[in-house]
C-alpha positions in Angstrom: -22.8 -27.2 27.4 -21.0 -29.2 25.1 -23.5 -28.2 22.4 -23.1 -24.4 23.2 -18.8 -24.5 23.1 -19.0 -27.0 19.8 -19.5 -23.6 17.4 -17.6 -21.4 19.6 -14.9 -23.8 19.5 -14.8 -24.2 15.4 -14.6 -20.6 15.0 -11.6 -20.2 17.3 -9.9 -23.5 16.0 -6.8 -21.5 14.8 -5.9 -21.7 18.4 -5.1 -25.2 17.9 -1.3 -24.7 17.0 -1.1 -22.6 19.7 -1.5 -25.2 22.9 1.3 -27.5 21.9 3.3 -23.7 21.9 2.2 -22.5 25.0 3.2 -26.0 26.9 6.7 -25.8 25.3 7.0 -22.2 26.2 5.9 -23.3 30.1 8.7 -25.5 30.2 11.5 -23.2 29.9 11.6 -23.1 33.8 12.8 -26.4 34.2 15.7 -25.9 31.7 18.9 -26.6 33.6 20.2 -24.2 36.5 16.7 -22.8 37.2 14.1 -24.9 38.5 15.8 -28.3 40.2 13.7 -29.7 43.7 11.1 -30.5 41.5 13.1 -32.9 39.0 11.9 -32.4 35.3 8.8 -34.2 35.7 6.4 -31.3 35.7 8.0 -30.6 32.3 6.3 -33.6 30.9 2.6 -33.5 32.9 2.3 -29.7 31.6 3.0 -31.1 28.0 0.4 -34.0 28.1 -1.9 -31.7 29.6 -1.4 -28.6 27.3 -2.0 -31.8 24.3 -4.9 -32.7 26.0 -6.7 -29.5 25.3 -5.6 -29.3 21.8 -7.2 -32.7 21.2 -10.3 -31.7 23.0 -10.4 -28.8 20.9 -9.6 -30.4 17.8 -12.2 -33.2 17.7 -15.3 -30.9 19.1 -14.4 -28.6 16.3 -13.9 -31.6 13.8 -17.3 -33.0 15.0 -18.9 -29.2 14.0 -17.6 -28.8 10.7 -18.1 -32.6 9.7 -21.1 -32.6 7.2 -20.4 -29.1 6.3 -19.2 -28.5 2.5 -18.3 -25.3 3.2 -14.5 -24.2 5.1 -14.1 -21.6 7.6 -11.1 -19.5 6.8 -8.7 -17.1 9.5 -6.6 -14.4 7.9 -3.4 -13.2 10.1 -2.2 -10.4 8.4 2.1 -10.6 8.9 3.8 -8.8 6.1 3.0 -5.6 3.6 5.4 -3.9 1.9 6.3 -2.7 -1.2 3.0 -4.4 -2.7 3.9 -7.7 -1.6 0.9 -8.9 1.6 2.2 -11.5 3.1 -1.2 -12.5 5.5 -1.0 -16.0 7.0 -4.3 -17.3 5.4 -5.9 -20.9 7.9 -8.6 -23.0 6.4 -10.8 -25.1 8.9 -12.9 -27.8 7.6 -13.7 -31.6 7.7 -10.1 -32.6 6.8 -7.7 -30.5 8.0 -9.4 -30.8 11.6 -9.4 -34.8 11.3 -5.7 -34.5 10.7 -5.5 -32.1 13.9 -7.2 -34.3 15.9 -4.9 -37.4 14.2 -2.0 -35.3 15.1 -2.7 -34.5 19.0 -3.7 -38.1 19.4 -1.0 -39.7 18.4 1.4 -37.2 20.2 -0.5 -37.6 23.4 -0.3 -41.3 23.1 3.4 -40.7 22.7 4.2 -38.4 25.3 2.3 -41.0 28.0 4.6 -43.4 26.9 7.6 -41.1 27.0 6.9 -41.1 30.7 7.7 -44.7 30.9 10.0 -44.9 27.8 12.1 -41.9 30.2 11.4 -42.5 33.0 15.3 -42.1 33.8 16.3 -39.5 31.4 16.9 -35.5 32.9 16.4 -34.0 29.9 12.2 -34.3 29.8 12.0 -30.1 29.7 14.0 -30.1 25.9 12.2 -33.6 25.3 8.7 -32.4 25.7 9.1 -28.4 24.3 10.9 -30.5 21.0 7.5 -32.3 20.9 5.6 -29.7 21.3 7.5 -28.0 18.8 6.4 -31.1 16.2 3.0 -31.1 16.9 2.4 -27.0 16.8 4.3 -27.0 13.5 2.0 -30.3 12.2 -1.4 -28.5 13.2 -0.4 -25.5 11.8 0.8 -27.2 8.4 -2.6 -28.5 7.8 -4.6 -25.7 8.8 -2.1 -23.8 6.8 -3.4 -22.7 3.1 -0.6 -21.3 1.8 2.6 -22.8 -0.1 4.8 -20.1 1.1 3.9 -20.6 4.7 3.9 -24.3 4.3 7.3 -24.4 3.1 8.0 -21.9 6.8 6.5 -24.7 8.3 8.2 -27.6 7.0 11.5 -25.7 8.1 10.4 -26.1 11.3 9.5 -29.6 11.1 12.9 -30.0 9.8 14.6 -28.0 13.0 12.5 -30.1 14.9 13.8 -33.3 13.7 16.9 -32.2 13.8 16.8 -31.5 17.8 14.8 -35.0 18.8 17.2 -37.0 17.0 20.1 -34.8 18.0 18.5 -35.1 21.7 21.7 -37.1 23.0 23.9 -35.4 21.4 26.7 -37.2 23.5 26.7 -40.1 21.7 28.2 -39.9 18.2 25.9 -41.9 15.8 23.4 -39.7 17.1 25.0 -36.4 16.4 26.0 -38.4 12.6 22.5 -38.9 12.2 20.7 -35.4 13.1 23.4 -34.0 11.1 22.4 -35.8 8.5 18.9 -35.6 8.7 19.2 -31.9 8.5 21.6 -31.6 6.0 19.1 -34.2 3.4 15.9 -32.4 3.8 17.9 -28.8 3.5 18.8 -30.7 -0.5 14.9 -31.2 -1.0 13.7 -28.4 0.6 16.1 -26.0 -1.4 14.8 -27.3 -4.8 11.5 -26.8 -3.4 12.1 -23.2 -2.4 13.0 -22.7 -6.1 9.6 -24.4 -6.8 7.8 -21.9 -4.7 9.3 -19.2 -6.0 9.2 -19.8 -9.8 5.3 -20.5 -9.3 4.5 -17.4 -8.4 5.0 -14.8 -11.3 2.7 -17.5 -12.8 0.0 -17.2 -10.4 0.6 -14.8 -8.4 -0.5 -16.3 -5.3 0.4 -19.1 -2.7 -2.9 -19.9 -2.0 -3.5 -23.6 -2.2 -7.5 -23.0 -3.3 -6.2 -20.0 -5.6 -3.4 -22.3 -7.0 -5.7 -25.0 -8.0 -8.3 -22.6 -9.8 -5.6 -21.1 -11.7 -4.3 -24.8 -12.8 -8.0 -25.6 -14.2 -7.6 -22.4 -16.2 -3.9 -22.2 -17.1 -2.8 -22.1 -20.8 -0.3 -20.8 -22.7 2.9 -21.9 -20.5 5.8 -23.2 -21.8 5.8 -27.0 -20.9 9.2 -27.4 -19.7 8.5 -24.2 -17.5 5.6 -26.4 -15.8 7.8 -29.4 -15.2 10.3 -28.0 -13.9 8.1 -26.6 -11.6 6.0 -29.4 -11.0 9.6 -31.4 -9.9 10.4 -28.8 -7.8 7.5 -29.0 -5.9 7.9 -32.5 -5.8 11.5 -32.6 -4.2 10.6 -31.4 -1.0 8.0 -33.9 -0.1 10.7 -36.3 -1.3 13.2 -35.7 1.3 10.1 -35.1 3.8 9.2 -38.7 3.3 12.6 -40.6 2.9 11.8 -41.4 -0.6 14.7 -42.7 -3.0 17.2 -40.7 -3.6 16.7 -39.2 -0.2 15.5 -41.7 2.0 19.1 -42.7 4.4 17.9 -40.0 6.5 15.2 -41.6 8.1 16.7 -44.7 9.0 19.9 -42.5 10.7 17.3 -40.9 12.7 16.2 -44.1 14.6 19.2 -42.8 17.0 17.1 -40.4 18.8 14.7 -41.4 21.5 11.8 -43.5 20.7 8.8 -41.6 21.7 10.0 -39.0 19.0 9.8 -41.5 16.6 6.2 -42.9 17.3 5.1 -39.0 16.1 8.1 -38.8 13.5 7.7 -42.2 11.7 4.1 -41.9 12.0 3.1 -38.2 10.9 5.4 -36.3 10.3 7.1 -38.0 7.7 3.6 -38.0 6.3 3.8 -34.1 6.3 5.4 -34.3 2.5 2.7 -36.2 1.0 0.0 -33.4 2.7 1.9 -30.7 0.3 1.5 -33.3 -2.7 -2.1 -33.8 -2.4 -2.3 -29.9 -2.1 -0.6 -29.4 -5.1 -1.8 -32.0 -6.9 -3.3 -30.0 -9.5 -0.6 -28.1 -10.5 1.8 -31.1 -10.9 -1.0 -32.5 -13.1 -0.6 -30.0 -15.2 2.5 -32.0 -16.6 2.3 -35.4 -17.5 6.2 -35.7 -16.8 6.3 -34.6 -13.4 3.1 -36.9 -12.8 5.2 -39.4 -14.4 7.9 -38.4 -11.7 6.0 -39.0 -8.7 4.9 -42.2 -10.0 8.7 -43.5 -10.6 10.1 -42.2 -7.7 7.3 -43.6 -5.4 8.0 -47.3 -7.3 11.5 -47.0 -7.1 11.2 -46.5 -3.5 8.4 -49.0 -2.4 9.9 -51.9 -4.0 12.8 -51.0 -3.2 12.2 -50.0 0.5 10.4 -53.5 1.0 13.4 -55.7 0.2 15.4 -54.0 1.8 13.3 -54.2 5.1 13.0 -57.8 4.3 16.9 -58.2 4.5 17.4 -56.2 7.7 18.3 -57.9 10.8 17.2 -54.2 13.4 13.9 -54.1 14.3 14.3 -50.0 13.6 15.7 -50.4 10.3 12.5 -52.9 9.4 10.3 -50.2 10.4 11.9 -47.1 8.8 12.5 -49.0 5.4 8.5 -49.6 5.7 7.7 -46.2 6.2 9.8 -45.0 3.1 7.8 -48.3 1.2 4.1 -46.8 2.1 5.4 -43.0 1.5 6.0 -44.1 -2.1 2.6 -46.0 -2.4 1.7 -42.3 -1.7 3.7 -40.8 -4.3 1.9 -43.3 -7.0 -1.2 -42.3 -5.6 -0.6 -38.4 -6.2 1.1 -39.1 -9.2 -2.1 -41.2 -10.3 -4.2 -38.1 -9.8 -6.1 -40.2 -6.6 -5.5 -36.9 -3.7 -7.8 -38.6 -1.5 -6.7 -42.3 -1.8 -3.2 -41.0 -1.0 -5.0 -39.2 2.3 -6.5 -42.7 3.6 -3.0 -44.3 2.6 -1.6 -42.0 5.6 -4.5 -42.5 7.6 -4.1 -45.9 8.1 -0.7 -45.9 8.0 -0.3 -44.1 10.6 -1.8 -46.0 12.9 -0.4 -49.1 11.6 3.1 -47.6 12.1 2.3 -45.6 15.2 1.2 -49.2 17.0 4.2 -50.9 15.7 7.0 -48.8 16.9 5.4 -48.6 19.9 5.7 -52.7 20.5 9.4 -52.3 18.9 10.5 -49.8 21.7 9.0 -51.5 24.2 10.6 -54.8 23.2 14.1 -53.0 23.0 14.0 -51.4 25.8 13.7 -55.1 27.7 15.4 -56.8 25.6 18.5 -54.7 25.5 19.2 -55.0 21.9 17.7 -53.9 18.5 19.2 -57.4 16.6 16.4 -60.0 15.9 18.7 -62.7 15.3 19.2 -61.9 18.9 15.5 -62.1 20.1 13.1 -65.0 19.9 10.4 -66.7 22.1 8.8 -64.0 23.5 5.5 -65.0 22.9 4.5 -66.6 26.1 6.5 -63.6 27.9 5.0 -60.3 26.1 1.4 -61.4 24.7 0.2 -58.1 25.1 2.9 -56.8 23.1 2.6 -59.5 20.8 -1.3 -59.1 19.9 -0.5 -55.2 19.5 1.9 -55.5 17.2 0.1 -58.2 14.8 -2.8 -56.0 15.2 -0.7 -53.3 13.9 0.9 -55.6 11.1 -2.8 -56.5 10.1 -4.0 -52.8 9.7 -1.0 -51.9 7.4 -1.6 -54.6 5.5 -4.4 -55.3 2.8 -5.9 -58.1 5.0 -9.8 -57.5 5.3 -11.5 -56.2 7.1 -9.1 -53.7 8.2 -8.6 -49.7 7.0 -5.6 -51.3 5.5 -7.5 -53.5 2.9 -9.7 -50.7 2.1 -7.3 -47.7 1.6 -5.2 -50.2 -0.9 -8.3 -51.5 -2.6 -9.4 -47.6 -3.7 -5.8 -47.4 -4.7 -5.4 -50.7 -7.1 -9.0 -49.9 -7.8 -8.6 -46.5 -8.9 -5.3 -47.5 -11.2 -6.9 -50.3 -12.7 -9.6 -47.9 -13.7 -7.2 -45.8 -15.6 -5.6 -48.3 -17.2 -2.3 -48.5 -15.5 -1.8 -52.5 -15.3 1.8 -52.5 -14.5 1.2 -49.7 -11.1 -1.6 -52.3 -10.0 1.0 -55.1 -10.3 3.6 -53.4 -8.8 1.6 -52.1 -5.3 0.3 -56.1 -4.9 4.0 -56.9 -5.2 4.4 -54.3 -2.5 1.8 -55.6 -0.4 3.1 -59.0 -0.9 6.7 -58.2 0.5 5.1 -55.5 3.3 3.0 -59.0 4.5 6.2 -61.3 4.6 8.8 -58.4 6.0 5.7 -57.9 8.5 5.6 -61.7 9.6 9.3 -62.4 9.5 10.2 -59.5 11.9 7.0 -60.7 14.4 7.9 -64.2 13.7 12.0 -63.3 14.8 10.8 -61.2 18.1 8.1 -64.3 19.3 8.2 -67.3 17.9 11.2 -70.1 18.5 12.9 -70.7 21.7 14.2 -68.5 24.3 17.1 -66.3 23.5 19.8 -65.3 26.1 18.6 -61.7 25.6 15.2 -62.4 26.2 14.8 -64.4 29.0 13.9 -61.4 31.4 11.8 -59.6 28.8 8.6 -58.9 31.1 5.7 -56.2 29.8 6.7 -53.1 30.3 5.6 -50.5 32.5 1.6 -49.5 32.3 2.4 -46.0 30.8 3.9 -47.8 27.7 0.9 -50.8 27.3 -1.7 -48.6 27.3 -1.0 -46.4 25.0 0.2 -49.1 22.6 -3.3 -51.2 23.3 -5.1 -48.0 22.8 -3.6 -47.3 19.2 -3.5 -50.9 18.1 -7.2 -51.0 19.4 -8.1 -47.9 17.1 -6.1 -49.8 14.0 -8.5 -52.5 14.1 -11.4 -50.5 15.0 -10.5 -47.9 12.3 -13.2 -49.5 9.2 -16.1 -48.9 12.0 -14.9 -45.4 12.3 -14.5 -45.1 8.3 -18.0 -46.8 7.6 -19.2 -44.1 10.4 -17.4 -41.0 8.6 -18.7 -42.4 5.2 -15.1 -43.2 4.2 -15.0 -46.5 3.2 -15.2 -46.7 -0.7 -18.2 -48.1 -2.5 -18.0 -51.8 -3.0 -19.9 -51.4 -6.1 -17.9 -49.0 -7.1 -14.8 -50.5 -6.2 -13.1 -54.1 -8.2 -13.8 -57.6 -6.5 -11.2 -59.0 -8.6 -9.0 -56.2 -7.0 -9.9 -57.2 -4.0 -9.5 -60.8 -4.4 -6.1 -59.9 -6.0 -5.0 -57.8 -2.7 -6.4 -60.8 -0.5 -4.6 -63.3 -1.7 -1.2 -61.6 -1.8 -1.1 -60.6 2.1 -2.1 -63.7 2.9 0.5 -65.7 1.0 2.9 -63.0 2.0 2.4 -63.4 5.9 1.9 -67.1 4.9 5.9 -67.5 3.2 6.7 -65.5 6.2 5.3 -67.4 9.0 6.5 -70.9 7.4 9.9 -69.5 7.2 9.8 -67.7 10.9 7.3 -68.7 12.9 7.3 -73.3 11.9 11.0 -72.9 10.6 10.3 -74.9 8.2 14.0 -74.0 7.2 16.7 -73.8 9.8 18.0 -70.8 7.6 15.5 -69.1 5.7 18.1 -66.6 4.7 20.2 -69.2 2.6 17.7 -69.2 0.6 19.1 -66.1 -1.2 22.3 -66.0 -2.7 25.4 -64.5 -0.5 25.8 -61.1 -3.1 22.0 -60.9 -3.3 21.9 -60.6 0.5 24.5 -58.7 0.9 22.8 -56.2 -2.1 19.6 -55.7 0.1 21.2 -55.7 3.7 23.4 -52.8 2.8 20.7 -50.7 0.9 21.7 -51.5 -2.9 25.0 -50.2 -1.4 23.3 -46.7 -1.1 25.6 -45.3 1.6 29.0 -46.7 0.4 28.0 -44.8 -3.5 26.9 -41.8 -1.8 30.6 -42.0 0.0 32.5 -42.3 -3.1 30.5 -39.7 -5.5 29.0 -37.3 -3.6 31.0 -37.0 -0.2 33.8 -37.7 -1.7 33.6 -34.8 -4.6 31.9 -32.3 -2.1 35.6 -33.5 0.3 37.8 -33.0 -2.8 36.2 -29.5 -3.4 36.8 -28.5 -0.1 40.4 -29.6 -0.1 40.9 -27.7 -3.1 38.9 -24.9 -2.1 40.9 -24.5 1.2 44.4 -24.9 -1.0 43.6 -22.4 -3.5 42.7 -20.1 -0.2 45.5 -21.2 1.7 48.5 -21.0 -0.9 46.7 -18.8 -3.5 44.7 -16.3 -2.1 46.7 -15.8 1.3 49.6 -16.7 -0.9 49.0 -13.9 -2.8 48.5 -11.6 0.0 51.7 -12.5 1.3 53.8 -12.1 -1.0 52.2 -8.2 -1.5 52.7 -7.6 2.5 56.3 -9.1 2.1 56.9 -7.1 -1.0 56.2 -4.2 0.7 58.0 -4.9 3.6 61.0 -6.0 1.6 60.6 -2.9 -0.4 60.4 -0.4 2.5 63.8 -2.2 4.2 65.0 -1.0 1.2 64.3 2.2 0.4 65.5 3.3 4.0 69.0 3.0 3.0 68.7 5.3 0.5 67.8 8.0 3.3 71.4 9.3 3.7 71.0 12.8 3.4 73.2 13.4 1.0 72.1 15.6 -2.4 74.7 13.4 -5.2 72.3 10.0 -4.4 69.6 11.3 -4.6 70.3 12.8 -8.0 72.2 9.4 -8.7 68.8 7.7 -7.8 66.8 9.8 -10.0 69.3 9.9 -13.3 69.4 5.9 -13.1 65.1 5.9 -12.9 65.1 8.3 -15.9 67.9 6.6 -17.7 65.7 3.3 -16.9 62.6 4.6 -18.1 64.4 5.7 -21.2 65.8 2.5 -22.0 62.6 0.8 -21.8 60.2 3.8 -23.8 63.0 3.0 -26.8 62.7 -0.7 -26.7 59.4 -0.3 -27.5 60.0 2.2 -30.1 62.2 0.1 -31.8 60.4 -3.1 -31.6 57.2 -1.4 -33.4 59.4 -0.3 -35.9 60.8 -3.4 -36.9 
């Protein structure tokens, strides 16, 4: 049976995107005021359920085209007017299905533990339909094979992101930080828009396959013209993955519920570095937007890390982490190494996935995100505790583990190329990723009991599981890579790379632990200077710049803006109505009905007239 649906299934695969929709749309009758005996509840089961299929779906058909070199494409013909077709092209294969059935795993694993996570909440009917939303608009952005339709897409994401972390929108930090989630990718995804649109009298298509046939053939352009293109399509992957100068977003949207952010810290932010490796060769096309990619992606991973290092909130660790591996992603791409920069977010997503998981759990006991606050919990959450080393271990380049593997083709790969100084700065990376790693685990379970976490039992069996489940497929992830004929070649690949990546997680985890875990110090953090601290706890003083350049001047311009309208242009309008008010009070006096004032009125206007018609004479004589 399963045999006989296996090519069925591959050939319909563009319905994929479509189950996530249809659950969201069966929700709708547990919005408030219409469905109410029942509780929201069903809300959630039909959700899990409709994610179910798409998985099933999604892995059969990944398990038919595996092998294959050849894609299956789906046409979906939308627009055609004026010579302009508009047809929504899908492209099935190998990879795009893997990230489908990457996608609906993940969110299925987060929406069982939403039922835990929420188990109070009334809102599961918007919850689960926002979900839904974000995992329809993820399968169709990798199925999708067309820039102008992936840019739809990504506005979706964006509206998406927008509602989760806007989802209690009674509480004020949460309505600051949807607000400002929005209003960050709307920066990047506008340059990228002009991006989009500039490319195409080039190319004259949006097809991702097109696009990189033409950039194997394309002479002739004006190189300017290609870099300015080239950093246009780079912006909007750089708000998409919190990358520097764009990256408070991310952190701000830690506000919304946590579930959410399993999928949103996880994938979606990944969804940015999907475009880049799509348009990889057109951005190679100009060594200065390659150059681009590789500067912001260091600015933000070293950056990102010692930040995270510095941060006493167990979200903030995490979302600073996710920005750090985003840019090791952005030096990939701009390395020209697509596919390294694809197992990057493969193994980063589980990594990360596993690791918020054990963070909301832990909050949600503990009653507090501040790790000075937690401590001890090892003998208390051990389940907790081995899922989340077990996520710290695949993230990091500690072998066996996809993590060590997916940085080895990346150090490997640069180091082949000739780019020293990248190779040096991604072990740095992994060297502060190991000790922010083990100084966050060490905080939450080693030392003594805090007052916070004296009643910190496991949670609920709907939040272990799928934690276990995803830190069990982090560490089982190299089986699944040697099985899929992912894993790079060791002879291929450089030992003393390896070596070189060995030895820096280890002494990473190993400064970490000593610090955290045997206290060797009883402050570690006066180790660093006051100012220093102070630099990397408030983000290199990001937020309070950002305040006083560009929120203040866009304030200013709006203050002037509404004073020019207020007093100038109403001013102005005024004073015309009152004119001709003042004027017509006026003029009625001189309705008197009698023949001598008019004529007087009329002499004194002629006389008038005169005067001035021979003061202009004169003057141009003389």
């Amino acid at each position: 049976m399963t045999l006989f649906l296996t090519p069925l299934l591959a050939e319909t695969s563009w319905l994929i995107p479509l189950y996530p929709l249809m659950g969201a749309l069966l929700t709708i009758p547990w919005s408030p005021a219409m469905i109410r005996r029942t509780g929201p509840r069903p809300a959630g089961y039909i959700n899990i359920v409709t994610t179910a299929f798409a998985l099933i779906h999604s892995l059969l058909a990944f398990m038919a085209f595996w092998g294959k070199s050849s894609p299956q494409f789906f046409f979906a013909p939308w627009l055609n007017v004026a010579g302009l077709d508009l047809t929504i092209p899908l492209e099935a294969d190998a990879i795009t299905l893997g990230a489908c059935v990457l996608i609906t795993s993940l969110n299925l694993l987060a929406q069982i533990y939403a039922v835990g996570y929420l188990e109070m909440d009334w809102g599961w009917g918007r919850f689960f339909a926002m979900m839904a939303l974000f995992e329809a608009g993820m399968c169709g952005l990798v199925l999708c094979n067309s820039l102008l339709f992936s840019y739809m897409l990504l506005e979706i994401l964006t509206l998406g992101t927008y509602l989760l972390v806007g989802f209690w929108y009674n509480q004020s930090l949460v309505v600051t930080g949807a607000r400002d989630a929005f209003l960050t990718k709307r920066v990047g995804d506008l340059v990228l828009l002009m991006g989009v649109l500039a490319i195409y009298p080039l190319t004259h298509t949006w097809d991702f396959r097109e696009l990189a046939a033409w950039a194997q053939t394309a002479t002739g352009i004006e190189p300017s013209l290609l870099t300015l293109i080239g950093i246009g399509l780079i912006a909007g992957p750089m708000s998409k993955c919190a990358q520097f100068p764009l990256h408070l977003w991310l952190d701000e949207a830690m506000e919304g519920p946590l579930p959410s952010t399993i999928l949103r810290n996880a994938v979606v932010v990944t969804t940015g570095v999907w475009i880049l490796v799509k348009l990889e060769p057109v951005i190679a096309l100009s060594s200065t937007a390659s150059a681009f990619a590789i500067a912001v992606g260091t600015v933000t991973a070293i950056g990102a890390t010692l930040i995270s290092a510095a941060q006493i909130d167990i979200k903030r660790v995490l979302s600073y982490l996710s920005s750090a591996y985003m840019g090791l992603m952005f030096i990939a791409v701009g390395a020209h190494l697509p596919n390294v920069a694809l197992l990057l977010a493969l193994i980063y997503a589980l990594g990360m996935a596993t690791l918020v998981m054990g963070s909301g759990s832990i909050v949600l006991s503990v009653i507090t995100q501040d790790l000075t606050q937690m401590g001890g919990l090892w003998g208390r959450r051990p389940v907790t505790a081995m899922s989340m080393l077990a996520g710290a271990a695949g993230l990091v380049a500690l072998p066996p583990l996809g993590g060590f593997w997916a940085m080895l083709s990346l150090v490997s790969g640069l180091w082949a190329e000739q780019r020293g100084l990248l190779v040096a700065i991604v072990l740095i990376v992994n060297w502060l990723v190991a000790f922010s790693l083990a100084r966050m685990i060490g905080l939450i379970f080693a030392g003594n009991t805090q007052q916070m976490t004296i009643r910190a039992p496991e949670p609920i069996w709907l939040m272990t599981i799928p934690m276990t489940l995803v830190a069990g497929f982090t560490l089982h992830l190299p089986l699944v890579m040697a099985q899929l004929n992912l894993l790079p070649n060791w002879a291929e690949v450089s030992q003393d790379m390896a070596l070189l990546l060995t030895w820096s997680s280890i002494l990473g985890a190993a400064v970490g632990t000593l610090l955290y875990v045997n206290r060797v110090l009883e402050s570690p953090a006066k180790l660093v200077q006051k100012p220093l601290q102070n630099l990397l706890a408030y983000d290199f003083y990001t937020p309070k710049i950002y305040r006083n350049t560009f929120v203040l001047g866009v304030d200013l311009l709006s203050r002037a803006t509404d004073w020019l309208d207020r007093y100038v242009v109403d001013g102005l309008v005024n004073a015309i109505g009152l004119a001709s008010l003042f004027g017509g009070e006026t003029l009625k006096y001189g309705n008197s009905g009698r023949l001598q004032f008019y004529v007087l009125t009329i002499a004194v206007g002629v006389a008038v007239i005169g005067i001035l018609l021979g003061w202009s004479s004169l003057t141009a004589l003389f």
